[in-house]
C-alpha positions as CSV (number, residue, x, y, z in Angstrom):
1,X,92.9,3.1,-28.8
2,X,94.4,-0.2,-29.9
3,X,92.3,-1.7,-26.7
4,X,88.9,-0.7,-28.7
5,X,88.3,-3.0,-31.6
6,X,88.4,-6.3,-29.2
7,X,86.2,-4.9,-26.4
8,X,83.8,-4.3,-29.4
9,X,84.5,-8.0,-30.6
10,X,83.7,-9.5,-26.9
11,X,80.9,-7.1,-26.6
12,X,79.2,-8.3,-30.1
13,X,79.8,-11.6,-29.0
14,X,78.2,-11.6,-25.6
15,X,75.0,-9.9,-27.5
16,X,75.0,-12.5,-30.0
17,X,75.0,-15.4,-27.2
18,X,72.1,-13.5,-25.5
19,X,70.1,-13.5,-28.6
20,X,70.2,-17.2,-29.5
21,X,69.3,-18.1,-25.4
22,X,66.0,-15.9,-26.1
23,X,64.9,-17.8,-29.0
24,X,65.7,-21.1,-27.5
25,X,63.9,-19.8,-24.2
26,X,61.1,-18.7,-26.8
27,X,61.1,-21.8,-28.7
28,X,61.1,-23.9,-25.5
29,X,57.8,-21.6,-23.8
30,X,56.2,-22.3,-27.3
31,X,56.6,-25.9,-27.6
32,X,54.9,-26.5,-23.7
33,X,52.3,-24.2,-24.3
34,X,51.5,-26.5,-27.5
35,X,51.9,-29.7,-25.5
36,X,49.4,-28.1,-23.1
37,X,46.3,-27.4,-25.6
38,X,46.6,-30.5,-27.7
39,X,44.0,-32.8,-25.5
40,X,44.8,-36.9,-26.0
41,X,42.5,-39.3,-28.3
42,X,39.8,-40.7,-26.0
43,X,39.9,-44.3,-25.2
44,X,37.9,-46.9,-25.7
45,X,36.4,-49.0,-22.4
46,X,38.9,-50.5,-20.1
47,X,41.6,-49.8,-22.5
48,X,44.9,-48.6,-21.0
49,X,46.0,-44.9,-21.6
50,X,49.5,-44.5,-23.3
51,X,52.1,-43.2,-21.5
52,X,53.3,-40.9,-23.9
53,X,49.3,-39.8,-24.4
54,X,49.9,-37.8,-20.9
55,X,51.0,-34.3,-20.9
56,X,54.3,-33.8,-19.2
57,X,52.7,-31.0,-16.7
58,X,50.6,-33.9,-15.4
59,X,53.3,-35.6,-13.9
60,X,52.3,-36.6,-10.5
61,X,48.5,-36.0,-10.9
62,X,47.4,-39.3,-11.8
63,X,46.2,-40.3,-15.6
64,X,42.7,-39.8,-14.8
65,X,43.0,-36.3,-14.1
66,X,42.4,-34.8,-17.7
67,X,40.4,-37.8,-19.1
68,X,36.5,-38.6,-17.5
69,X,35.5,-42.3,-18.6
70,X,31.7,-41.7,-20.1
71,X,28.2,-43.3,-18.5
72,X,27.6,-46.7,-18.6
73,X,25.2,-48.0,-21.1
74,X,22.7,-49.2,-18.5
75,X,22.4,-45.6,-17.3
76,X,19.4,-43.6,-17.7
77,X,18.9,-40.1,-19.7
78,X,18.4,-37.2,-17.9
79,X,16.9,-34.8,-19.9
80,X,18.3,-31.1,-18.4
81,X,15.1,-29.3,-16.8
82,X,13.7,-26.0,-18.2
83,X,14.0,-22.8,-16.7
84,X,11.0,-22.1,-14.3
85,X,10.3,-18.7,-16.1
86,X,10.1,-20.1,-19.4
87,X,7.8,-23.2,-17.9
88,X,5.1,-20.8,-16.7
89,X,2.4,-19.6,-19.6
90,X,3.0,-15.6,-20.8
91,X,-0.9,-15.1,-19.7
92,X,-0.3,-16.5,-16.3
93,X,3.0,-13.8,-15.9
94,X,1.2,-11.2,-17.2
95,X,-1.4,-11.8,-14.8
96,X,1.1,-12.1,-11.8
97,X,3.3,-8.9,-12.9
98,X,-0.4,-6.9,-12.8
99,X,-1.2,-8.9,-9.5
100,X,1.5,-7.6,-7.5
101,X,1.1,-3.8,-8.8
102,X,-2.3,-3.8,-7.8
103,X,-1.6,-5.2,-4.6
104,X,0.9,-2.3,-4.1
105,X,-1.8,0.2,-5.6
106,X,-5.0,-0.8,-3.3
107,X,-2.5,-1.2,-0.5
108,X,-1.6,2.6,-1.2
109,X,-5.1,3.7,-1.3
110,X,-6.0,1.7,2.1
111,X,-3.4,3.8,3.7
112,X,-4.6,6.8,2.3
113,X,-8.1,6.3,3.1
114,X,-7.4,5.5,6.9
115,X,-5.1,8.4,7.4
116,X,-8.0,10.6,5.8
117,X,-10.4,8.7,8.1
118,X,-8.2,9.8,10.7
119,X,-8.4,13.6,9.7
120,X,-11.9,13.7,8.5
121,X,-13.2,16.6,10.4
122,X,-10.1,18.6,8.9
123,X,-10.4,17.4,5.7
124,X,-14.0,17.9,4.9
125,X,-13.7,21.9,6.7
126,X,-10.8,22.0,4.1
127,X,-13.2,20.8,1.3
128,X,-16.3,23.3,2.3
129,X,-13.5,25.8,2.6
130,X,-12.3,24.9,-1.1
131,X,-16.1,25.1,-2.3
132,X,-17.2,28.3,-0.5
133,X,-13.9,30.0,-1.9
134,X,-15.1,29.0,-5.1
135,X,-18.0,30.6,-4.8
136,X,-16.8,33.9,-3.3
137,X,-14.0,34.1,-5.3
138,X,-15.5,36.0,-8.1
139,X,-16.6,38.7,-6.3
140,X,-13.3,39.4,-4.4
141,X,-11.8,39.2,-8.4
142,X,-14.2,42.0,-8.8
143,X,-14.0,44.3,-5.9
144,X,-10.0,44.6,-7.0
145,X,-10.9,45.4,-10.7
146,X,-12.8,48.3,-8.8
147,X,-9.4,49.4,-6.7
148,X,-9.6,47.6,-3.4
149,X,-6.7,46.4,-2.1
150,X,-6.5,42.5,-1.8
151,X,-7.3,42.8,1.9
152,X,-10.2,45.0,1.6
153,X,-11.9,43.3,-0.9
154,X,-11.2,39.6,1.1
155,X,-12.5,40.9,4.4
156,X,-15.4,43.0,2.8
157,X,-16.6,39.5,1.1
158,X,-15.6,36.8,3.5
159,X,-17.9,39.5,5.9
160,X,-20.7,39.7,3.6
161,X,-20.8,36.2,3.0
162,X,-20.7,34.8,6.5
163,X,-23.2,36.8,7.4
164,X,-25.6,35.8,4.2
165,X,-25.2,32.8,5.5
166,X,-25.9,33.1,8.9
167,X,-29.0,34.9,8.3
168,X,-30.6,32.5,6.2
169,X,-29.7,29.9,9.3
170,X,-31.6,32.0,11.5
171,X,-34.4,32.8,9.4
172,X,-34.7,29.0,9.3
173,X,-34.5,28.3,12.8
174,X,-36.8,30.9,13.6
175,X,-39.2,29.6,11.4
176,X,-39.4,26.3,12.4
177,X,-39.8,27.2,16.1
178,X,-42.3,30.2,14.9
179,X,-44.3,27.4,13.4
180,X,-43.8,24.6,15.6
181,X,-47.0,24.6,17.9
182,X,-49.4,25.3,14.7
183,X,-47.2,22.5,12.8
184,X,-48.1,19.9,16.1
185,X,-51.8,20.8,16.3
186,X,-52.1,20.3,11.8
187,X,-50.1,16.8,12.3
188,X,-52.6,15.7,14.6
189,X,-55.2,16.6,12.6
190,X,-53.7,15.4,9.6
191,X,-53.2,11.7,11.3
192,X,-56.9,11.6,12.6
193,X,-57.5,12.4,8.5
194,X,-55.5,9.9,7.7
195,X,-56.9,7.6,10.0
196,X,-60.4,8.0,8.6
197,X,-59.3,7.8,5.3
198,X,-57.9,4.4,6.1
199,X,-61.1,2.9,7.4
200,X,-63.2,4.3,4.8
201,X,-60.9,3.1,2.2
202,X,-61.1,0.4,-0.4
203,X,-57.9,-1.6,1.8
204,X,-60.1,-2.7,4.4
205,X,-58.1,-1.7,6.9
206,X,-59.8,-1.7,10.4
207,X,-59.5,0.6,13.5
208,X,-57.9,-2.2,15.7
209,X,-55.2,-2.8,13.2
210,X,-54.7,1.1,13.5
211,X,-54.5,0.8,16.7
212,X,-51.9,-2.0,17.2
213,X,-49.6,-0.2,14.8
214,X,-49.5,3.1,17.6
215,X,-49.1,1.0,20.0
216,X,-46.5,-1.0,19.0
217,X,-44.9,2.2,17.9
218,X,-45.3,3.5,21.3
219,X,-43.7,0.5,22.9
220,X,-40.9,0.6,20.1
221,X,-40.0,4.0,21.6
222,X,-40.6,2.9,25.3
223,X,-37.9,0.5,24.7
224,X,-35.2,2.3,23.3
225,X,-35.3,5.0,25.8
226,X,-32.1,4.5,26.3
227,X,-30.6,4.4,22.3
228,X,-32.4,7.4,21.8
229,X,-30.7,8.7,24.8
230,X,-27.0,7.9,23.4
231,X,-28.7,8.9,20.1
232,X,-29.0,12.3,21.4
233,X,-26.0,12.6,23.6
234,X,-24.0,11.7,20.0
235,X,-25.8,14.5,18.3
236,X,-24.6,17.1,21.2
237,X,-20.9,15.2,20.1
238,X,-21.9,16.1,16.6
239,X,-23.1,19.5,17.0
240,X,-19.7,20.3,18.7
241,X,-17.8,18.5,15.8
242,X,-19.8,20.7,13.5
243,X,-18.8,24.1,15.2
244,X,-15.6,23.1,15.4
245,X,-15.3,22.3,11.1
246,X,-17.3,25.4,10.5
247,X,-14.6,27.6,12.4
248,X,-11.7,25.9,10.8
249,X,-13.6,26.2,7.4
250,X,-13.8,29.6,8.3
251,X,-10.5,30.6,8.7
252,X,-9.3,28.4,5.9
253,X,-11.8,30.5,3.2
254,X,-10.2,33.5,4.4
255,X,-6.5,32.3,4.0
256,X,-7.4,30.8,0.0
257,X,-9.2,34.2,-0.5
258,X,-6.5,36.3,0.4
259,X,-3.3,34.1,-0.2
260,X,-4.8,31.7,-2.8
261,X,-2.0,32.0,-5.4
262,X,0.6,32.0,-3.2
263,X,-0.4,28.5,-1.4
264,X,-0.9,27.3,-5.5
265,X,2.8,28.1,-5.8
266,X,3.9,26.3,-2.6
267,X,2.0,23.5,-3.7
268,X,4.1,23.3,-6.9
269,X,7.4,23.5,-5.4
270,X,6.8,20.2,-3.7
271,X,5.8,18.4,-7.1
272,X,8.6,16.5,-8.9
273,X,10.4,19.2,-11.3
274,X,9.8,16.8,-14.4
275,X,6.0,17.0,-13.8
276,X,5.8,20.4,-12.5
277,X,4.6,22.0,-15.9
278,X,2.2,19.5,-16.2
279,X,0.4,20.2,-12.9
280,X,0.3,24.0,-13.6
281,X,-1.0,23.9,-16.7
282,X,-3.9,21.2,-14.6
283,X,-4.5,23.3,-11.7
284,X,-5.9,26.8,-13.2
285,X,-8.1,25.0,-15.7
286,X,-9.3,22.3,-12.3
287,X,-10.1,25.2,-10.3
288,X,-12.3,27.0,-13.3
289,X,-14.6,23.3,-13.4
290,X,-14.7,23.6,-9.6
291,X,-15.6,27.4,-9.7
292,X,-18.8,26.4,-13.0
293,X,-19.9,23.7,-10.9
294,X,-20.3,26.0,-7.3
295,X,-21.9,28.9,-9.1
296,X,-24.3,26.5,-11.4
297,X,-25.1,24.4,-8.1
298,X,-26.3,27.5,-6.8
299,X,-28.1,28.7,-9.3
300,X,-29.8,25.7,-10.3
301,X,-30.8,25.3,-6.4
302,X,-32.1,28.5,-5.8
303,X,-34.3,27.9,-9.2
304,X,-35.4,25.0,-7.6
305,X,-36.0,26.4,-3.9
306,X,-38.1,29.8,-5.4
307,X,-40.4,27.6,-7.9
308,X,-41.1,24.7,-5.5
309,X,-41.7,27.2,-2.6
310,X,-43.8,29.3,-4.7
311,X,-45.9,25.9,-5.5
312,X,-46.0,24.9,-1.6
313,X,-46.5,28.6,-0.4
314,X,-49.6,28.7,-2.6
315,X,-50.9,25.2,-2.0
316,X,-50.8,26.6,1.7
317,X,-48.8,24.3,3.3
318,X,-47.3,25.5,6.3
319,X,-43.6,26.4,6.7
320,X,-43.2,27.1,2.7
321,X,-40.2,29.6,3.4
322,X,-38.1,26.6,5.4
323,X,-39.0,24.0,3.2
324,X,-37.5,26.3,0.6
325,X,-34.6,26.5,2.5
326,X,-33.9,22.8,2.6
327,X,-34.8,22.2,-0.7
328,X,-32.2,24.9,-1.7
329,X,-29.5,23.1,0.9
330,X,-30.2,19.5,0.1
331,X,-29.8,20.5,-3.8
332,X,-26.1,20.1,-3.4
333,X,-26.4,16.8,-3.2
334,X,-26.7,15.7,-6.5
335,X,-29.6,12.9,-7.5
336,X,-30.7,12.1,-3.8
337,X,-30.8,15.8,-2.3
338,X,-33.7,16.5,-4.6
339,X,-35.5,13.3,-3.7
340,X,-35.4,13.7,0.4
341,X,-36.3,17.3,0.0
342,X,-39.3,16.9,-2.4
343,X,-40.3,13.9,-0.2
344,X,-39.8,15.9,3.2
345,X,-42.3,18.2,1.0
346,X,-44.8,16.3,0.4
347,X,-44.8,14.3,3.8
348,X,-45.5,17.9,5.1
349,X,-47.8,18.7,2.9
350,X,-49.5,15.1,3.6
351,X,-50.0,15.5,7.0
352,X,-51.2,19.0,7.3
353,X,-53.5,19.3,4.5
354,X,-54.5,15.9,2.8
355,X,-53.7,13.6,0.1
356,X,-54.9,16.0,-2.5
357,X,-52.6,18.4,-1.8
358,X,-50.0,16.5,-1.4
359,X,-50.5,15.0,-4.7
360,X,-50.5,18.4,-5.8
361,X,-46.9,19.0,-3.8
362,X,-45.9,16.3,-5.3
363,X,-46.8,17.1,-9.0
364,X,-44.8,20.5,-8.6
365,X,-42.2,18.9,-7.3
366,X,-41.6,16.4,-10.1
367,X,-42.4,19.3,-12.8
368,X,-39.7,21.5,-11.4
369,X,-36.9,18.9,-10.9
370,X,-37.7,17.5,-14.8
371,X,-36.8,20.9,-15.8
372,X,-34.2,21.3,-13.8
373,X,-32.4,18.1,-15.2
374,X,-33.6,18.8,-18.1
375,X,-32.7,22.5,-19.4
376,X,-31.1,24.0,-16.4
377,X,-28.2,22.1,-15.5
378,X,-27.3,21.5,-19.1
379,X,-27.4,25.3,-19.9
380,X,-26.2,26.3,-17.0
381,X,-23.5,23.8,-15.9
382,X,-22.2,23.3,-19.7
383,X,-19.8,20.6,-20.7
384,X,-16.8,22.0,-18.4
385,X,-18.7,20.2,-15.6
386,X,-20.3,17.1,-17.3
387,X,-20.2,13.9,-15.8
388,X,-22.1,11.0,-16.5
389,X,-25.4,9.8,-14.6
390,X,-23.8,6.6,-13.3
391,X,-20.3,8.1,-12.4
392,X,-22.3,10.8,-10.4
393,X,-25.1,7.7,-8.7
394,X,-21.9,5.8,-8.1
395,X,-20.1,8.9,-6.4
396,X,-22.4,9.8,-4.9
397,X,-23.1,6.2,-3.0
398,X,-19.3,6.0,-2.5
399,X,-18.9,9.7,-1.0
400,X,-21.9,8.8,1.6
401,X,-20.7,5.5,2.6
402,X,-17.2,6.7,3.5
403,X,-17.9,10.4,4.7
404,X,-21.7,10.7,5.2
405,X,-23.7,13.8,4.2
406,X,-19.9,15.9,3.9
407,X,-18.9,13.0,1.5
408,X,-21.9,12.8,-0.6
409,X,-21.8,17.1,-1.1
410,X,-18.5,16.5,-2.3
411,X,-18.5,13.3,-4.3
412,X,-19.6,15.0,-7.5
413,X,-17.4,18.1,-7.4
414,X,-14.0,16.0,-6.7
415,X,-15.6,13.8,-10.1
416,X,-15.7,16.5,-12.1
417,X,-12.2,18.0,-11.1
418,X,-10.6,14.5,-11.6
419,X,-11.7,14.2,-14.9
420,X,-10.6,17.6,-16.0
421,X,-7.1,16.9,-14.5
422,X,-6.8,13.6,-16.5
423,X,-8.4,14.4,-19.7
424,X,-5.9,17.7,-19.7
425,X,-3.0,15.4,-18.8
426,X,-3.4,12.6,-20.9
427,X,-3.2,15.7,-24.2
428,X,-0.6,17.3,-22.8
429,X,1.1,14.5,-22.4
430,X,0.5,13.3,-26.0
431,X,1.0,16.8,-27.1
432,X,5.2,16.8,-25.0
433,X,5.4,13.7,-27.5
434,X,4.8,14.8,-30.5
435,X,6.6,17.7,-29.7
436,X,10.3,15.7,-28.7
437,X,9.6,13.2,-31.5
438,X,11.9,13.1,-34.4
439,X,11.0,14.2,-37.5
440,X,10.2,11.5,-39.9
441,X,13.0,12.0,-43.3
442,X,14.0,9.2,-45.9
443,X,12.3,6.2,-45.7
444,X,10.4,6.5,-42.2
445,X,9.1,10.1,-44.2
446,X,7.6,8.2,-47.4
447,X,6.0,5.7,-45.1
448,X,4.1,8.1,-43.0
449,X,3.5,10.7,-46.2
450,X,-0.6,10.9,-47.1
451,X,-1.7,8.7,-49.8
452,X,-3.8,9.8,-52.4
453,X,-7.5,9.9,-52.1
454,X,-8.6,7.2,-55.2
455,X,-9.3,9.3,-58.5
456,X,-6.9,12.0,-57.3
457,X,-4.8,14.0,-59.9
458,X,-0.8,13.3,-59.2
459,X,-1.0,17.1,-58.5
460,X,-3.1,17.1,-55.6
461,X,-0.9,14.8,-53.5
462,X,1.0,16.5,-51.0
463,X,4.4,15.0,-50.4
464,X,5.3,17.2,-47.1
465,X,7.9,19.2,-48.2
466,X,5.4,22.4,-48.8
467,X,6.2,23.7,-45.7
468,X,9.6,24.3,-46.3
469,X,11.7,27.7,-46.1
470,X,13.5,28.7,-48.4
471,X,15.5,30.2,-46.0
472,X,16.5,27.6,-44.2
473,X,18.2,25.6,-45.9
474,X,14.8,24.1,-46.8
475,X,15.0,22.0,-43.4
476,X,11.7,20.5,-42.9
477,X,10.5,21.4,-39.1
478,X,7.2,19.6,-39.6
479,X,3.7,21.1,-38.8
480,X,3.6,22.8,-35.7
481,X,7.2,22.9,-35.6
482,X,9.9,26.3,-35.6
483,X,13.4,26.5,-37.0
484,X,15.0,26.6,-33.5
């Protein structure tokens, strides 16, 4: 025990000795790291640098190592360049950032159109298919309110529609070649008429100028035996084509009459989940504008087909009830369907019984298509289906340049549907905004709170808090807005 009290002593010592070593060692680390920062007083031109001026941790590296001499006087400013961005204008980037989007966006649509280029017997039958079930639809919507089953009433309409249709084809055809021989014999009558009306006109036309014209005509045709050849070899290539998209438009009205809703909701499940709700809420309320433009198409074209036949039928020009017919067809084609039929009309009616009748023709014609455009479509069709007269020319010019007749049927229709998608869109779009906006409170509330009308009473202001509840809390929610 009487060991103790010195081993403390040494050991107090040692720590003491320890402790002073640490602040030197601290004192010394401080003093260097001083020596270090503290940058030497620049020197004038050719004037020597002072030895002491150099840092002791640049021992070895040479006195011009932490001091640059500046320019000479003789050289020139360089003035630093701008950034390129900031040197072009803001219009000029606008312009380019637009540029390059639209690039992207008409290269999208190039593909798009070549691949449906590609496909275009399959997707115009899918198009006529669309249409047809459009029409039909109704009535298979009906035959279940009476108790069918879904199969029964599909098969039992598809059926009875199919065979509408081909028995109006027939009664057509049938026509025609019923019709064809006394049709021959009144056009050759009708051009000896016209012939003699010629000469005896005021146009001083003369019978060997009649004559040229057939015989140049003639040789026209003698020429190009062998386009008209090709001609008709590529209509037996188009007859097939047409079988074929007739079959397969077939067989796709029967699958959207029975399975319609089902495909719908495959067709959802491959849209983005974000705009999903969107697209639902666009596709019932696209397929109502398709469904009002089919059944007022129809309507309005077999108006048209039963008042100009009538007119023709009682004029007695031959073949009223096939003209009819292709009045009542080429009315799907909005704007020039009308035209070629009432001019196929007339031409008919020209040839066969005279210019007075077929001034007559024509008059009908015109009377029935001003109504028509008039007082039909607009009561008929509605505004669920309105588009505007250039949107439908331009369309329809479009449509018939890219797919032909198929293109021009279904210019119009596909109008119509896009502008009910977008226009239902764009609100429920606006609507999803206002609907995840904040509500307005302190000072953001008092900006966007009414202002009084002038002359108002302070009474008759509304400050938007009336539609608190008192339950509540008296949160304000906002019009249109619930507690949760």
């Amino acid at each position: 025990m009487s060991k103790l009290p010195g081993w403390l002593g040494r050991l107090g010592a040692e720590l003491t000795e320890l402790g002073d070593r640490l602040e030197q060692r601290r004192a010394e680390a401080e003093g260097d790291e001083a020596a270090r920062t503290e940058l030497p007083a620049p020197a004038s031109a050719g004037a020597a640098v002072p030895a002491d001026a150099v840092p002791s941790g640049a021992a070895g590296r040479g006195a011009t190592a932490d001091h640059v001499p500046p320019p000479p006087s003789y050289a020139p400013s360089v003035a630093a360049r701008p950034d390129p961005v900031a040197a072009i204008p803001w219009g000029m980037r606008v312009a380019a950032e637009a540029g390059w989007r639209l690039l992207v966006l008409a290269g999208t649509l190039w593909v798009l159109m070549r691949v449906i280029s590609a496909v275009q017997l399959v997707v115009l039958a899918f198009v006529a298919a669309l249409l047809v079930t459009a029409m039909l639809q109704p009535t298979v919507s009906r035959l279940r309110g009476y108790g069918l089953p879904r199969g029964l009433a599909t098969a039992v309409t598809a059926i009875l529609g199919f065979v509408i249709m081909g028995l109006v084809g027939w009664f057509v055809v049938w026509q025609v070649m019923d019709n064809i021989d006394t049709l021959s014999d009144k056009v050759r009558t009708g051009i000896d008429d016209l012939k003699n009306w010629l000469l005896d006109s005021p146009f001083h036309v003369t019978e060997q100028q009649i004559n040229d014209v057939a015989k140049n005509l003639s040789d026209t045709i003698g020429t190009n035996t062998e386009q008209i050849t090709s001609a008709g070899l590529q209509g037996v290539t188009v007859m097939v084509e047409l079988l074929t998209g007739m079959l397969l438009a077939m067989f796709s009205t029967l699958f959207l009459l029975y399975d319609g809703r089902r495909i719908w909701h495959w067709v959802l499940k491959l849209v983005p989940a974000q705009a999903r709700p969107g697209v639902a809420g666009a596709g019932p309320r696209a397929w109502r504008t398709l469904t009002a433009y089919v059944r007022g198409t129809v309507i309005v074209a077999l108006i048209d087909a039963i008042f100009i036949g009538l007119g023709i039928f009682f004029l007695d020009v031959p073949m009223a009830v096939p003209l009819a017919v292709f009045i009542f067809l080429f009315a799907f084609i909005p704007l020039v369907g009308a035209v070629i039929s009432g001019a196929l009309a007339v031409v008919v009616a020209l040839v066969t019984q005279g210019v007075f009748t077929a001034l007559m023709v024509l008059v009908v014609v015109l009377a029935v298509q001003q109504i028509e455009g008039h007082v039909l479509q607009p009561f008929i069709l509605g505004r669920a289906v309105r588009v505007h007269p250039l949107a439908v020319v331009l369309s329809v010019a479009a449509g018939g340049m890219i797919a032909g007749i198929g293109g021009a049927v279904v210019a119009v229709p596909l109008v119509a549907v896009t502008n009910t998608v977008v226009g239902y869109l764009r609100a429920y779009g606006q609507e999803e905004a206002l609907r995840y906006a904040p509500v307005p409170r302190g000072a953001t509330a008092v900006d966007v709170a009414p202002t009084p009308a002038p002359g108002a009473p302070p009474e008759d202001i509304d400050h938007g808090d009336d539609d608190r509840d008192p339950d509540d809390g008296g949160t304000n929610h906002g019009p249109g807005r619930s507690g949760t």
